[in-house]
C-alpha positions in Angstrom: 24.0 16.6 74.3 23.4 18.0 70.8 26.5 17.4 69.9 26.1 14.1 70.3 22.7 13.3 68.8 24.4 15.0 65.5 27.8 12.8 65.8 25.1 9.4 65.9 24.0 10.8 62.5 26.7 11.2 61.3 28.5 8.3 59.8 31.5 7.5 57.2 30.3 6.0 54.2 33.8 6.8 52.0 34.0 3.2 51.5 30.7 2.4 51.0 30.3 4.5 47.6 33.8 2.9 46.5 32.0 -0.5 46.9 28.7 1.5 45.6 30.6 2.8 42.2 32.8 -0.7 41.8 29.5 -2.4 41.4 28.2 0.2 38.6 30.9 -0.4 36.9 30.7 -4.2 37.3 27.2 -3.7 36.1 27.8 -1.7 33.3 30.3 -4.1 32.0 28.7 -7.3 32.4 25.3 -5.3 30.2 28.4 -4.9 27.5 29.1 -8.0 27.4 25.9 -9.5 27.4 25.3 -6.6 24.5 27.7 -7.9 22.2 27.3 -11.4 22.8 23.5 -10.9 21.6 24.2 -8.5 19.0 27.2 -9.7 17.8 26.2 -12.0 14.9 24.1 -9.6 13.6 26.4 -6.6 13.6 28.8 -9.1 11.6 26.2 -10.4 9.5 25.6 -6.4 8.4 29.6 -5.9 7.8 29.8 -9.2 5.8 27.2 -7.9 3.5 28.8 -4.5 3.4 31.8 -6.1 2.6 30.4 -8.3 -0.2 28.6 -5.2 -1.4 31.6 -3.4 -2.2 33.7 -6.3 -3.3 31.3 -7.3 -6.0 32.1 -3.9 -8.1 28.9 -1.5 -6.8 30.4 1.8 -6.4 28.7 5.2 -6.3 31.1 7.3 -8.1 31.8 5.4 -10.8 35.5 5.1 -9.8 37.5 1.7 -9.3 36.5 -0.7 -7.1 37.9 -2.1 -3.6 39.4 -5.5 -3.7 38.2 -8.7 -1.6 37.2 -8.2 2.1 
């Protein structure tokens, strides 16, 4: 009879944490997404600038400069 009180408690869940860690992932991508999508103009705003920065002859060790971006 104990035995079989302990087998209803038990129960397989193997393919429930596959489902389980397929939606984490899921998640996790669709946050990256939404991340860059947000982001994304500023980020390239900051590189253009950069860019321009070191393009327009401003160095810090008096060297030569980079050509265009």
């Amino acid at each position: 009879m104990l035995q079989f009180i302990r087998s209803i408690g038990k129960r397989n869940e193997d393919g429930a944490s596959a489902v389980e860690y397929g939606l984490l992932v899921a998640g996790i991508a669709a946050l990256i997404v939404a991340i860059v999508f947000a982001f994304g103009g500023v980020i390239s705003g900051v590189f253009k600038h950069t860019c321009n920065t070191i393009a327009s002859g401003v160095n810090a060790g008096g060297g030569q400069t980079v050509g265009t971006c």
